[in-house]
Structures are given as C-alpha cells and as structure tokens.
Phi, psi and omega in degrees: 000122181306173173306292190295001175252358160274326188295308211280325159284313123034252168308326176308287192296354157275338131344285210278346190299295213303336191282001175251354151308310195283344170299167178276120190274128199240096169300164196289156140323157185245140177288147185312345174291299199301322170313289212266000148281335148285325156327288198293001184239023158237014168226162196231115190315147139232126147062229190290333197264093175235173205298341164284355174278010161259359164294119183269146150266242157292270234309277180322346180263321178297312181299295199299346192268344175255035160331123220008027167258186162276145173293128194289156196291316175307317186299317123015275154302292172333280201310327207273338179261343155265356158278319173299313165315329157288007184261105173255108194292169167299093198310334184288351197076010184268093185270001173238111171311208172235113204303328167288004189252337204279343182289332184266002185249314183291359159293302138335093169252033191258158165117140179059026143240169183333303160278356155291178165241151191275322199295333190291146187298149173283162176252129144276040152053005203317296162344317202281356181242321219247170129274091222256307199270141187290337169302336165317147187249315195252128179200170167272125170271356191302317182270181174258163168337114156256048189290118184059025181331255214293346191303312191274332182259354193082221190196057167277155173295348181256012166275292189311346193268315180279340153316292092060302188268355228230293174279340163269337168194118171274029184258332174327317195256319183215125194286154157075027153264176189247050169255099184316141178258104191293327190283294181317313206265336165080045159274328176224149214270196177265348150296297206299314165319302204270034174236331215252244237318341205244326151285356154288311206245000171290119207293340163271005165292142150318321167324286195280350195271160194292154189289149176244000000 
C-alpha cells in the first residue's frame, strides 16, 4: 500500500472515530434495583410523608412496569379481583351523606402531605380531575364530567354500589387507573365517602342542578 493511500484509511478512519463521538450517546438502562435506590435517596421523610411511600404493592408495581402500556390481560384480572374483593360497602346500608359537607370535601385539595396537618380531615380534590357541579367554570379534564351523576343515573342500589366502588377503589373496574383509591387507601373515612356520594346523587346538589 502506497504512502499515500495509508494517509488516507488513516484519515477515514479518524473521521468516522470523530462522527461516532459527535453522535448520541444512549446510556445503558439502569437496572431496577439501582432505579429505586436512586429514587429513595432523593427524598427525606417530613412530617406525615414518609419513606414507605416508595414502597410499592404488587398492584403498583405492576402498573409502573406496564405505564402506558397494555396491561397483559391475566395481570389485569389479579388487580381487578383484588380490588374488587376489597371493597368494603357501608355497613348500615346507607350510602348518602350530607352533600354540603361532601361539596367541601370534593373541593378540598389538602391532607397527606408533608405539610399538612394529620389530625385535620383530608380533601379529595375532586375539582382537579372532574367537572362536578355544571355551574363550575374552573375544573380538572384528566377525568370525564360528573355533571348531573345521580340526575341522569338514579339511585338504584346497583348504581349507588358502583359509585361506592368506584370511590373505594377504581382499579375494581379499570386495572391501573389514576383515580385515587379513596376507600382503600384510607384517604377518606367512611363518612366522608357517604358526604361525597350524596353529593353525586342527591337531587339538591349542586351536581345535579341545571347551569343558569
């Protein structure tokens, strides 16, 4: 091989080092272990919010690993039948509050963080996903409308049983959903479920009345 034809693979190939330099470089995955040990060493228990809440359970562990993905269909069924099995109804059989307290809970985005105070009742936020009462202007789209709940659905017991289920754990229905499980979860007591149900079906909620 002549001089000048070594100069010259030479130069290629010092090129091409440099055009795989300038490219993107895509680190390896971190294995899952390594993932949740770096997660946990950037946050610091306070107050109420403390460091078991990065403990997952099966169900949550399942969910994060198929995020937006489909949940394979057995695995599915497990959340959805242990959610369902877990749903505990009202023991008096009574399912309706009192819709002002329930307006003020579905209102209510304080309880369970770090700077809240625990003795105080939790809120569920409702606003931040649904639209509930039709007069509202400002509302959260993550969820659909509950605009007129009980005007349009009644108050049969098996409506009211799935609303029920629906706020004790929505996974009963849709594995992997992003509805907080109010019931389940002991974010709300079992009054506070039955002040928010009665503010979906009670016929003098705000829920139900027409927009002016």
């Amino acid at each position: 091989m002549t001089r000048t034809r070594i100069a010259s693979v030479a130069l290629l190939i010092a090129l091409g080092s440099l055009v795989g330099c300038a490219g993107p470089q895509v680190a390896p995955a971190a294995p899952p272990q390594a993932a949740s040990a770096a997660i946990a060493d950037s946050f610091q228990a306070k107050g109420q919010a403390g460091l078991d809440r990065l403990q997952q359970n099966p169900m949550q562990a399942i969910c994060s690993e198929f995020e937006g993905k489909n949940v394979p269909s057995d695995q599915a069924k497990l959340i959805i039948d242990a959610a369902s099995a877990g749903v505990r109804f009202p023991e008096d059989g009574r399912y309706l509050g009192d819709w002002h307290n329930g307006e003020a809970i579905a209102n209510s985005g304080t309880g369970l963080q770090s700077n809240d105070d625990p003795a105080k009742p939790n809120g569920a936020n409702c606003y931040a996903c649904h639209q509930m009462a039709p007069a509202e202007i400002s509302y959260g789209t993550l969820g659909p409308s509950l605009s007129g709940y009980g005007k349009l659905r009644g108050s049969s017991e098996p409506i009211l049983q799935y609303a029920w289920t629906r706020l004790w754990n929505s996974h009963a229905y849709n594995a992997c959903s992003h509805m907080p499980r109010f019931g389940e979860a002991g974010i709300l007591t079992e009054a506070q479920l039955k002040d928010v149900m009665a503010f979906l079906f009670d016929p003098a909620s705000p829920v139900n009345q027409a927009a002016k």
